[in-house]
GUDRENKOL-435731 format. One line per 10 residues: number of its first residue (from 0); their letters; for each residue x, y, z of N, C-alpha, C. Coordinates in steps of 0.2 Angstrom, whole numbers, plus 2048, in hexadecimal, padded with zeros to 3 digits. Layout:
N
NUM) A) X/Y/Z/X/Y/Z/X/Y/Z | ... .
END
This chain:
335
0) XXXXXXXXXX) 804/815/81B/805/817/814/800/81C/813 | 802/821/812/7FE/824/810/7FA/822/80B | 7F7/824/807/7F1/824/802/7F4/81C/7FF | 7FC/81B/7FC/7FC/814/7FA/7FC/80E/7FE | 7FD/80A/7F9/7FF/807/7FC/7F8/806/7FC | 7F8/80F/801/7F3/809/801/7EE/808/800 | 7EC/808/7FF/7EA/803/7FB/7EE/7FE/7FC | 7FB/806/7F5/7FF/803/7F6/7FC/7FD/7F6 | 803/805/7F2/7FE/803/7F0/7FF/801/7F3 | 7F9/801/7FA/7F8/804/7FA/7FA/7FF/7FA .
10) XXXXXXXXXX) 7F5/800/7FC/7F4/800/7FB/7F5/7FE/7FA | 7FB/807/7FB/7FF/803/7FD/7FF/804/7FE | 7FC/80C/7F9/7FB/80E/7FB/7FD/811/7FA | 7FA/809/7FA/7FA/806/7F9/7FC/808/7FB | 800/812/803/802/813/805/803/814/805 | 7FC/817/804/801/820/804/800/81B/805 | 7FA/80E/7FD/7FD/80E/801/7F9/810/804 | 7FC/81A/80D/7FF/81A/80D/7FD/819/815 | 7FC/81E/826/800/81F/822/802/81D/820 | 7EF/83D/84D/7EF/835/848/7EA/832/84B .
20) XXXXXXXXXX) 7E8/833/84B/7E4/82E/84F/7DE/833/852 | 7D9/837/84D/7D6/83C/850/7D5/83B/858 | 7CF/839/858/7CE/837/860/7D1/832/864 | 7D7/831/861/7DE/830/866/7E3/834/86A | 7E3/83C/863/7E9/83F/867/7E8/843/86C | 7EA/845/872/7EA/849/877/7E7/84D/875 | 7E6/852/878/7E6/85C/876/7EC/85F/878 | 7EE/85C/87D/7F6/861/880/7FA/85A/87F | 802/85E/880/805/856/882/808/855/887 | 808/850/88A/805/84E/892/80B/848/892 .
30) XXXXXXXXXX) 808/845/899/80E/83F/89A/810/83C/896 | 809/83A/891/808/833/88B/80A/837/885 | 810/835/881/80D/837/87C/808/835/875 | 806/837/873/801/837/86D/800/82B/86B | 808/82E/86A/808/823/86A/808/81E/86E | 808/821/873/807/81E/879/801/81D/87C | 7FB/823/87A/7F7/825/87D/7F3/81E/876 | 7F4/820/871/7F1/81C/86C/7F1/816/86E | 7F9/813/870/7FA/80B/86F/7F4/80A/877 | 7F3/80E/87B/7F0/80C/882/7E8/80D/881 .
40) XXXXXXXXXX) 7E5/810/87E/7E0/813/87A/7DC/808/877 | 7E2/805/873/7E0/7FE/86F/7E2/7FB/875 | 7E5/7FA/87A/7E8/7F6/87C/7E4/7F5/881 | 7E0/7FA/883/7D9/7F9/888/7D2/7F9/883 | 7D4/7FA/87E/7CD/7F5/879/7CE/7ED/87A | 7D1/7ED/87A/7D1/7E5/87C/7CE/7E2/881 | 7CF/7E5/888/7CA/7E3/88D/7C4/7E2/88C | 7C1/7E5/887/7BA/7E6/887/7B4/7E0/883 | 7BB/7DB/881/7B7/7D7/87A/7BD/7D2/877 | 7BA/7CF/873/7BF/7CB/870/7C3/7D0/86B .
50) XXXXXXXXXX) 7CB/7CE/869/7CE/7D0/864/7C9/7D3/85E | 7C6/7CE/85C/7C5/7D2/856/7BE/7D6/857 | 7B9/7D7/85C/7B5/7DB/85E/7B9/7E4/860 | 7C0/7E1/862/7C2/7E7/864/7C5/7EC/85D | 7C5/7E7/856/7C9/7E9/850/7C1/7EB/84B | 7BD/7E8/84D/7B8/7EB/84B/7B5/7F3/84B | 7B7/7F3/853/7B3/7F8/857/7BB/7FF/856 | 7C0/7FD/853/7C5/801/851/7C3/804/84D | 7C4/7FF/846/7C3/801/83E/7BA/806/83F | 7B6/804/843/7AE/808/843/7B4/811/846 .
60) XXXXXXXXXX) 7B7/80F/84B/7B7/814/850/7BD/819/849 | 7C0/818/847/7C5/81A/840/7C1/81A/839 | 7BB/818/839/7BB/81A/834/7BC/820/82F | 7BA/826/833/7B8/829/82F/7BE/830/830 | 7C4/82D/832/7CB/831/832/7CD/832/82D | 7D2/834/82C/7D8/836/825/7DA/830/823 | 7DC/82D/81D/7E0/828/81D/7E6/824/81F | 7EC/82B/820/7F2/82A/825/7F0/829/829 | 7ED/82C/82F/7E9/82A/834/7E6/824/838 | 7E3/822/833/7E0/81C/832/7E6/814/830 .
70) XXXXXXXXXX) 7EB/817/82E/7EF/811/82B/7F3/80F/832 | 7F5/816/836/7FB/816/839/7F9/813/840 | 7F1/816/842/7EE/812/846/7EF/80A/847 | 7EC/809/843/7EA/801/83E/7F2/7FD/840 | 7F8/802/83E/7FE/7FF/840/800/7FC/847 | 7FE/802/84C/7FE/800/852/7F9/7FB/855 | 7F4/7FA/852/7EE/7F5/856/7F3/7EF/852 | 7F6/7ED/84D/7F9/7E7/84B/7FF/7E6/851 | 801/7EA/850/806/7E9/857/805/7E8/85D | 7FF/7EB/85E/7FC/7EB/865/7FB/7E1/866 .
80) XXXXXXXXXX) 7F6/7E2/861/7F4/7DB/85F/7F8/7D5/860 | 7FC/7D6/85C/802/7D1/85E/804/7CD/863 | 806/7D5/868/807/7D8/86E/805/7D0/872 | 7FE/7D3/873/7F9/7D0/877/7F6/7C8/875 | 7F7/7C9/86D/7F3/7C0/86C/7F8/7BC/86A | 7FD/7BF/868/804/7BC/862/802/7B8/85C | 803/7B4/85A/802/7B1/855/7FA/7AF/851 | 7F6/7AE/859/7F0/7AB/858/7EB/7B3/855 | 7F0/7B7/858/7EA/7C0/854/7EA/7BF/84D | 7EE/7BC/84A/7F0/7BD/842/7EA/7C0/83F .
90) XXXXXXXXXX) 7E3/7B9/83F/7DF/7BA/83B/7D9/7C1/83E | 7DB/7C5/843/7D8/7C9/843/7D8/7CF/83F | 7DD/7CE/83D/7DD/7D7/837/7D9/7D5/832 | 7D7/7DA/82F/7D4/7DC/829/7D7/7E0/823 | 7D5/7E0/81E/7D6/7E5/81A/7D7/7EE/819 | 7D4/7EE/81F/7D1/7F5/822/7D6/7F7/821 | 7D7/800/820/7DD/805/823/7E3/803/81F | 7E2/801/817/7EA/801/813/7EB/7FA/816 | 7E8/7F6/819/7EA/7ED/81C/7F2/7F1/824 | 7F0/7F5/827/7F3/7FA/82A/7F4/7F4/830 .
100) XXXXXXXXXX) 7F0/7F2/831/7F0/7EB/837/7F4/7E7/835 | 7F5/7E3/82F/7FA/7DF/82E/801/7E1/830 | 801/7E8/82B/807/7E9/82C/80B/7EB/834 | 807/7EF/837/80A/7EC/83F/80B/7E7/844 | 805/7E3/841/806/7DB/844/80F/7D7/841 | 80F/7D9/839/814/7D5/839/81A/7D7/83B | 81B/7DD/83B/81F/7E2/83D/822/7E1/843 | 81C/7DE/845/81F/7DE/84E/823/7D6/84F | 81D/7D2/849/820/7CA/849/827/7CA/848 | 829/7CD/845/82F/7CE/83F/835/7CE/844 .
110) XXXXXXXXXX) 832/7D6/848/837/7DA/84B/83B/7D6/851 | 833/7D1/855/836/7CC/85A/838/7C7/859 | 837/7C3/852/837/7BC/851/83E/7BC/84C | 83D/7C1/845/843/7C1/841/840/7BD/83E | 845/7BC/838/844/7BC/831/841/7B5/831 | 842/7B0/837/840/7A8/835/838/7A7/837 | 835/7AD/839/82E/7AE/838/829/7AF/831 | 82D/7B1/82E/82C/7B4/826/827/7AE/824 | 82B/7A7/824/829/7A0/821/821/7A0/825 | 821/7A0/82C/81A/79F/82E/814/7A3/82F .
120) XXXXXXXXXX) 816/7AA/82E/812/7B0/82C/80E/7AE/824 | 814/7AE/820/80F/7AA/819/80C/7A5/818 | 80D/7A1/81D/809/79B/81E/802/79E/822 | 803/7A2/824/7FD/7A6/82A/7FA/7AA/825 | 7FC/7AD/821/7F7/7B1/817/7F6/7AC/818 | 7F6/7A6/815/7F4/7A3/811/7EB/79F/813 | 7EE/79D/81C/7E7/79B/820/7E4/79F/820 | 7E5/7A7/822/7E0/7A9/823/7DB/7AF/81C | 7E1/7AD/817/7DF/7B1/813/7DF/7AE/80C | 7E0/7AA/80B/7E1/7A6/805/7E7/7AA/802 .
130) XXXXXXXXXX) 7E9/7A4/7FB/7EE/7A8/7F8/7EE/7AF/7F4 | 7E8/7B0/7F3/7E7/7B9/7F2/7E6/7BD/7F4 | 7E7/7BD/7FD/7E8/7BF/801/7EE/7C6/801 | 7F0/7C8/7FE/7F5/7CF/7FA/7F5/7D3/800 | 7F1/7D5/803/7F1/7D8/809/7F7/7D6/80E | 7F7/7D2/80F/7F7/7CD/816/7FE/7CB/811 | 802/7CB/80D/808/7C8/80A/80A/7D0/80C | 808/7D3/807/80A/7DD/807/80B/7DC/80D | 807/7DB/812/80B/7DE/819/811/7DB/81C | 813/7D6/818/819/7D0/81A/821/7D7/819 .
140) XXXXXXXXXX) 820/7D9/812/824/7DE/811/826/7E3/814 | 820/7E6/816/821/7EB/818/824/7E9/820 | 822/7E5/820/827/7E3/828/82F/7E1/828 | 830/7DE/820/835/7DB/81F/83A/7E1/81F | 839/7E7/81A/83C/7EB/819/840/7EF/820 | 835/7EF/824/839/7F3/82A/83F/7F0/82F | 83E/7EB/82F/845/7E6/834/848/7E5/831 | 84D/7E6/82A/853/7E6/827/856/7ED/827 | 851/7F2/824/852/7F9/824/853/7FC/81D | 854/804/81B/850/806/818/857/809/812 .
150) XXXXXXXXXX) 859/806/811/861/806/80B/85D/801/807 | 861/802/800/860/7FE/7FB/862/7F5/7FC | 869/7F6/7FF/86A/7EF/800/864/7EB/805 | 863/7EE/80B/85E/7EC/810/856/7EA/80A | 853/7ED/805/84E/7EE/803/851/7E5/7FC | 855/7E5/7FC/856/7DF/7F8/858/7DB/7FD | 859/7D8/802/857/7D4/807/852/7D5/808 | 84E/7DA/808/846/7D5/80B/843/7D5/802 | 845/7D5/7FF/842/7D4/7F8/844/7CB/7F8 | 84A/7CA/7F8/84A/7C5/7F7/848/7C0/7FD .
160) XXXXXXXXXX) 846/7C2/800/842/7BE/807/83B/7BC/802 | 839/7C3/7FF/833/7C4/7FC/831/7BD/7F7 | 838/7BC/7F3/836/7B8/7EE/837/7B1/7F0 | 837/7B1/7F6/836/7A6/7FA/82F/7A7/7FA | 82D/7AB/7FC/825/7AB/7FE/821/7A9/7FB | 81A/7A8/7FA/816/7A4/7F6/813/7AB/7F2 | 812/7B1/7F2/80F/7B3/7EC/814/7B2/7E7 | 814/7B1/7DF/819/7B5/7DA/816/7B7/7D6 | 80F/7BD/7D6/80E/7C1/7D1/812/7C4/7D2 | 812/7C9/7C9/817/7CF/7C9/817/7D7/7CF .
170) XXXXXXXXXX) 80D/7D6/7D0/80B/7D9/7D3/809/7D8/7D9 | 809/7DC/7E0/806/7DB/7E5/80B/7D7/7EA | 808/7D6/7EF/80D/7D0/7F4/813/7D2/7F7 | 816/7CF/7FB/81B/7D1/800/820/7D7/7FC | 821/7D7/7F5/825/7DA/7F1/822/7E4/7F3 | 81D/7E2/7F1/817/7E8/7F1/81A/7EA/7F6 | 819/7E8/7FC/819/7EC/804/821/7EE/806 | 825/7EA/801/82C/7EA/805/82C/7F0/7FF | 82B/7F4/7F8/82A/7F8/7F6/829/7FE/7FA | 822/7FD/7FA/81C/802/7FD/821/806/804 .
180) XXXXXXXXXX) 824/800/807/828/803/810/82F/805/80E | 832/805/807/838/807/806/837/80F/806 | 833/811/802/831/819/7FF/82D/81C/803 | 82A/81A/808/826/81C/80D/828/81C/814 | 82B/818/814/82D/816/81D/827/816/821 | 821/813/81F/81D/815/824/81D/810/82C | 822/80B/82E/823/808/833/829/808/837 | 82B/80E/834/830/813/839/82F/815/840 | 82A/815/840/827/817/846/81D/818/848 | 81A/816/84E/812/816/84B/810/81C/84B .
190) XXXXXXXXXX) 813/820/849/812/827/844/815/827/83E | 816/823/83C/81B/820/836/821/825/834 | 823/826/82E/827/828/82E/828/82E/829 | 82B/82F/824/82E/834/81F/830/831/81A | 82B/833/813/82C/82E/80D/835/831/80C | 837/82E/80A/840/82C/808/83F/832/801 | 843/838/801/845/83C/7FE/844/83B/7F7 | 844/841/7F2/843/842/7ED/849/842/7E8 | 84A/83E/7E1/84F/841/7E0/84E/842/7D6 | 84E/847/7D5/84D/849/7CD/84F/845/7C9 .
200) XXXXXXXXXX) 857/845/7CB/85B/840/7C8/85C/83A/7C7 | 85A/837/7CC/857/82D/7CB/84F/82F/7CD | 84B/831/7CB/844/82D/7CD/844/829/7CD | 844/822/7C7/843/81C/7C7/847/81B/7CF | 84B/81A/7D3/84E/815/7D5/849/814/7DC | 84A/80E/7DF/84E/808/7E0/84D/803/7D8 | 849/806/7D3/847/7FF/7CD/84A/7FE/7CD | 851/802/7C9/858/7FF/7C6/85D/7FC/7C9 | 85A/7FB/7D0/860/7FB/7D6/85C/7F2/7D6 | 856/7EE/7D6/853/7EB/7DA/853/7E3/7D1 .
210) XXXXXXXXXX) 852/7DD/7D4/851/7D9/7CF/84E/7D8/7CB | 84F/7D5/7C6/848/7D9/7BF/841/7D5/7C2 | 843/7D0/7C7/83A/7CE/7C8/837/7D1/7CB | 839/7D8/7CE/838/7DB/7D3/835/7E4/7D0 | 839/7E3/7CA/839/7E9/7C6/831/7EC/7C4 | 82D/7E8/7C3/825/7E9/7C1/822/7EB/7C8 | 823/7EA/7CE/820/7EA/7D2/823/7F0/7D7 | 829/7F2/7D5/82E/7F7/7D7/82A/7FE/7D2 | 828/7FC/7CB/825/801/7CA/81E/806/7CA | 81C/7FE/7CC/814/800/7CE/813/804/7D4 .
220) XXXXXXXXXX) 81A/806/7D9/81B/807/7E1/81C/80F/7E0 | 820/813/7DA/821/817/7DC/81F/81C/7DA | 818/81C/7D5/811/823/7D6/811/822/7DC | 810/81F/7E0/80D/822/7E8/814/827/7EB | 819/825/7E9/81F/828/7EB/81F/830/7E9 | 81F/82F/7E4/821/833/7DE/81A/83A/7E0 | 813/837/7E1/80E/83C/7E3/80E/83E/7E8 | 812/83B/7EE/813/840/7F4/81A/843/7F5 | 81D/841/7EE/825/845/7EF/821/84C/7ED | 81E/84C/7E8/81E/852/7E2/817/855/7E5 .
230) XXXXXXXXXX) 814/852/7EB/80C/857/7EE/80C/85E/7ED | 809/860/7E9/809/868/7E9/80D/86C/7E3 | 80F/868/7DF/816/86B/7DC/80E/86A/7D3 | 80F/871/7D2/80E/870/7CB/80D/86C/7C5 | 80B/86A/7C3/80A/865/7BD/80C/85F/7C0 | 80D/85E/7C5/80F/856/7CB/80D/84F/7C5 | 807/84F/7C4/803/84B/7C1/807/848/7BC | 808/84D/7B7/80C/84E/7AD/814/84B/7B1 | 816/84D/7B5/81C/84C/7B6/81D/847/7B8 | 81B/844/7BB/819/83B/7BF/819/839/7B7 .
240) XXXXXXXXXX) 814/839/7B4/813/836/7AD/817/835/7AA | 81C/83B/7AA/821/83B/7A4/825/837/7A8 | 828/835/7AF/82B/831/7B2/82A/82A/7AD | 824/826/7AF/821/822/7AB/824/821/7A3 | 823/825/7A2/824/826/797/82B/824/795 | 831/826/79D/836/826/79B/838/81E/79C | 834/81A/79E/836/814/79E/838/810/799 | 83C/80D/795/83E/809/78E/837/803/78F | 839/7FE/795/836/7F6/794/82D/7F8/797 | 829/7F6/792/824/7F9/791/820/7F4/799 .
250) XXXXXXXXXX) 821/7EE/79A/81D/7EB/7A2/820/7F1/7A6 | 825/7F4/7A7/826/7F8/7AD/823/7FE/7AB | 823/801/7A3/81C/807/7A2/818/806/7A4 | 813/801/7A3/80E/7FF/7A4/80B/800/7AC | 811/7FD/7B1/811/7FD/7B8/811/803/7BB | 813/806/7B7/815/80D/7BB/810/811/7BA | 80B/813/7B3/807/815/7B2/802/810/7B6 | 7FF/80D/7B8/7FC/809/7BA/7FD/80B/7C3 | 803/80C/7C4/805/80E/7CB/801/814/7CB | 802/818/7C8/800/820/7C9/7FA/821/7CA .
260) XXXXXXXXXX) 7F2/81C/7C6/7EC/81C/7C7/7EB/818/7CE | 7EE/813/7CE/7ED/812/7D5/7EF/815/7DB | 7F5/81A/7DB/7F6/81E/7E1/7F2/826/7E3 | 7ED/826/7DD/7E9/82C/7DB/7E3/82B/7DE | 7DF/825/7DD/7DA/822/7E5/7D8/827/7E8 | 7DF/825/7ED/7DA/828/7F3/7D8/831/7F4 | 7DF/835/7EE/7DF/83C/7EE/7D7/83F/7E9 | 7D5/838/7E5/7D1/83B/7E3/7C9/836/7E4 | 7C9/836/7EC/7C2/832/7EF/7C0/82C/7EB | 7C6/82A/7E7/7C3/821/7E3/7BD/824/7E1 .
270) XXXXXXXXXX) 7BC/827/7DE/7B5/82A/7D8/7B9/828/7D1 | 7B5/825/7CE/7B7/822/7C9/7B5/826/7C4 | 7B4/82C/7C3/7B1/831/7BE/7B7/834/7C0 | 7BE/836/7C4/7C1/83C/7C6/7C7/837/7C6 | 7C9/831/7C5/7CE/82E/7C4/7CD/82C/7BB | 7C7/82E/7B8/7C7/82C/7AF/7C9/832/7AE | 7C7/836/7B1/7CB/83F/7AE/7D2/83F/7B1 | 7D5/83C/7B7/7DB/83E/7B7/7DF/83B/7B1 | 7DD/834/7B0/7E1/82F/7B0/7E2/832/7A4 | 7DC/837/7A5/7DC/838/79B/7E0/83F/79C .
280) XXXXXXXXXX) 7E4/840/79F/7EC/845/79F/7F0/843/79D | 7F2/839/79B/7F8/836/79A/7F7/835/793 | 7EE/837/790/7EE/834/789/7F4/835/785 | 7F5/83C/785/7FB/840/780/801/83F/782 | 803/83A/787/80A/83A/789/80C/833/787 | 806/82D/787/809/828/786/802/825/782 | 801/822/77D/7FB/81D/77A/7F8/81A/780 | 7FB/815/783/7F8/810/78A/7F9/814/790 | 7FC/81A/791/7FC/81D/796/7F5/820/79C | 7F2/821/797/7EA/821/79A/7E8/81B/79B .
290) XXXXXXXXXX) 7E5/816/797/7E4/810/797/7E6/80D/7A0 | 7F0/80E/79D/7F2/809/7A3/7EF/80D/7AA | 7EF/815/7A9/7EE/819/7B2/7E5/816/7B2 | 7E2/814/7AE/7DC/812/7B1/7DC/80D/7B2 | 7DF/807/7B1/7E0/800/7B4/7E0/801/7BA | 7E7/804/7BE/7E8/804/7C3/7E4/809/7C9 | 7E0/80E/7C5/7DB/811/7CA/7D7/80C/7CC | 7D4/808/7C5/7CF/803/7C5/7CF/7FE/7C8 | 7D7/7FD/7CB/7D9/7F7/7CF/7D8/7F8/7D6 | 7D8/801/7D8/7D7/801/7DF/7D2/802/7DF .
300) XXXXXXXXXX) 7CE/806/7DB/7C6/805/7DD/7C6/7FC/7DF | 7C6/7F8/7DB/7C5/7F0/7DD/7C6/7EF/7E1 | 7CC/7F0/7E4/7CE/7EE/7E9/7CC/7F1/7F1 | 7C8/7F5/7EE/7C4/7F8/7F6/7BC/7F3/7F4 | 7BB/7F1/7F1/7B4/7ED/7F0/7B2/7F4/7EA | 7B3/7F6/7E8/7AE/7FC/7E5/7AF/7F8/7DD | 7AB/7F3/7DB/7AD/7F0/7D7/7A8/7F2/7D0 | 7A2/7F7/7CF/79F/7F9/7CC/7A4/7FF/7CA | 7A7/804/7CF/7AA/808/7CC/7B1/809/7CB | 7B1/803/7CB/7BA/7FF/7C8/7B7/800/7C1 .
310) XXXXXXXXXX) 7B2/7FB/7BE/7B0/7FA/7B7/7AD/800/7B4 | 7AA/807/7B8/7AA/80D/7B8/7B1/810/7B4 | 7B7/810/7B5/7BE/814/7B5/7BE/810/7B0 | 7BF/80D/7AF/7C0/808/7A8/7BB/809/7A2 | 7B4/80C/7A1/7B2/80C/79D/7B1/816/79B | 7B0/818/7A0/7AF/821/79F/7B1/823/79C | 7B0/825/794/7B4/828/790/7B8/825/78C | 7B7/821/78B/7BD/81A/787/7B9/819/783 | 7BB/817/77D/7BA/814/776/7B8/80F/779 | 7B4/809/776/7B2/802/778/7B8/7FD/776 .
320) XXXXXXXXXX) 7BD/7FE/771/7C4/7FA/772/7C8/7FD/77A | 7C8/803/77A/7CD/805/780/7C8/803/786 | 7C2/802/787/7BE/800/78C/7BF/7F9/78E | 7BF/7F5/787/7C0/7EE/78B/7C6/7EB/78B | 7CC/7EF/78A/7D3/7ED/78C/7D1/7F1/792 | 7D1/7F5/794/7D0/7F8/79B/7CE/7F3/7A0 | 7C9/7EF/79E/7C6/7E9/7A2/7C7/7E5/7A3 | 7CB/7E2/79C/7D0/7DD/79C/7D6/7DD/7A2 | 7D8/7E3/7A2/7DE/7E3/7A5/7DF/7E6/7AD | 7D9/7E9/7B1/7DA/7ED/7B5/7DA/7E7/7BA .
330) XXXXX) 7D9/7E1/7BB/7DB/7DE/7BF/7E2/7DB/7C0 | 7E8/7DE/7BB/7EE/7DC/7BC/7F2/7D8/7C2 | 7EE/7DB/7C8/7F3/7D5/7CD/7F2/7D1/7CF | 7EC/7CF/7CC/7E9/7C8/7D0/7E8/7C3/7C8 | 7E9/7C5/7C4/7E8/7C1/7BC/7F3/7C1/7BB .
END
């Protein structure tokens, strides 16, 4: 995932979201390629240590990559992981890298075991991460979606896999990821994939296409989409926004705006001063439209531990009634 996601939101990012490997890739291309070279690269970190000393010494050795980079990485060591421990690696990923580890671990669960693993993966969130473990469910989807495949019908079978599971917020959890990997494709390959085409004329879809419990959480998904359909493209920002504005049922305004500050993170260094001036663009387009783009910036700052400058984006510039509904509400997914 790129940027959403992930977070994907990322995040998802939330992914980009979202998504190679600096001192992974070759310089020429040789026998190995590039994923090959990567997957043998993790595969011999493991000789040297326990599982999770070697995921340790991954996320130090990655740190200081690109995001995509970092996520897509993160893919392959989950996969890798699998590979090598099976079931028992589970609780070795982290949140690290977009929760980039989950999503190849399950990916690969998915891929070998099929759907009747879904049941004991979520029971595996649950031990090793308790029930607000959002990460570790997100990753469920995004595996979901990749083993059924990438059409609207396929993304409503893993939606409705989604909803046996044990999260049922409106926001976050298996729904999140089975989102985030519809518009992203990023476990198409561990180079991921190519976000799914742009279209003027239905922006909103898959929402209208998806069931209404699914619809809030469909709209939280696609700023992240929406900001690397339109990269580069003039007024990108305002025009996302107005996306948002043309929504009638006001919880999916809400989410959508709310989507946009969260998909905005990572392009704008989760600086909570540079996400309060993004997010006062949308004053004039919508009343709560500012308000909601700070929730969700404010939810990804939180959601990286940066909990001082989560309350930072929420308060910069705001009237003391617009501050403390901002506060009230930036934890939407977990309240």
């Amino acid at each position: 995932m790129t940027s959403r996601y992930q977070l994907a939101l990322l995040v998802a990012a939330f992914a980009s979201v979202l998504f190679l490997f600096g001192f992974f890739l070759p310089s020429q291309a040789g026998p190995d390629t590039a994923d090959a070279l990567e997957r043998r690269i993790i595969e011999e970190s493991f000789s040297q240590g326990t599982p999770k000393s070697a995921y340790v010494a991954f996320v130090k050795i990655n740190a200081d990559e690109a995001v995509q980079k970092q996520h897509l990485a993160a893919h392959v060591f989950g996969d890798v992981l699998y590979a090598r421990e099976g079931m028992d690696g589970f609780p070795v990923c982290g949140p690290e890298f977009g929760y980039g580890c989950y999503h190849g671990f399950m990916g690969a669960v998915i891929s070998e075991r099929g759907i009747q693993a879904v049941g004991e993966l979520d029971a595996a969130c649950i031990r090793g991460h308790g029930s607000l473990g959002l990460g570790c469910f997100h990753g469920l989807g995004h595996g979901l979606v990749s083993y059924y495949g990438y059409g609207v019908p396929d993304l409503n079978k893993a939606l409705s896999v989604c909803g046996t599971l044990s999260w049922k917020g409106m926001y976050g959890g298996c729904a999140d990821g089975a989102f985030m990997e519809y518009n992203l494709r990023t476990m198409q390959s561990d180079t991921g994939g190519t976000p799914r085409s742009f279209s003027a004329e239905t922006p909103d879809e898959p929402c209208g296409s998806v069931a209404s419990q699914f619809k809030i959480v469909c709209q939280f998904n696609q700023g992240e989409w929406w900001r690397q359909s339109l990269n580069g493209e003039v007024g990108a920002s305002s025009r996302i926004g107005r996306f948002c504005v043309s929504l009638t049922n006001t919880e999916e305004r809400s989410a959508c705006f709310r989507g946009i500050g969260y998909s905005y993170a990572v392009p704008l260094d989760f600086d909570a001063a540079k996400g309060a001036r993004f997010c006062e663009q949308y004053r004039g387009l919508s009343d709560d439209g500012n308000l909601w783009c700070r929730e969700g910036y404010a939810w990804a700052l939180y959601a990286t531990n940066a909990h001082d400058a989560a309350i930072s984006a929420c308060t910069e510039g705001l009237q003391k009634t617009e501050s403390e509904r901002c506060l009230r509400e930036y934890l939407f997914v977990i309240n």
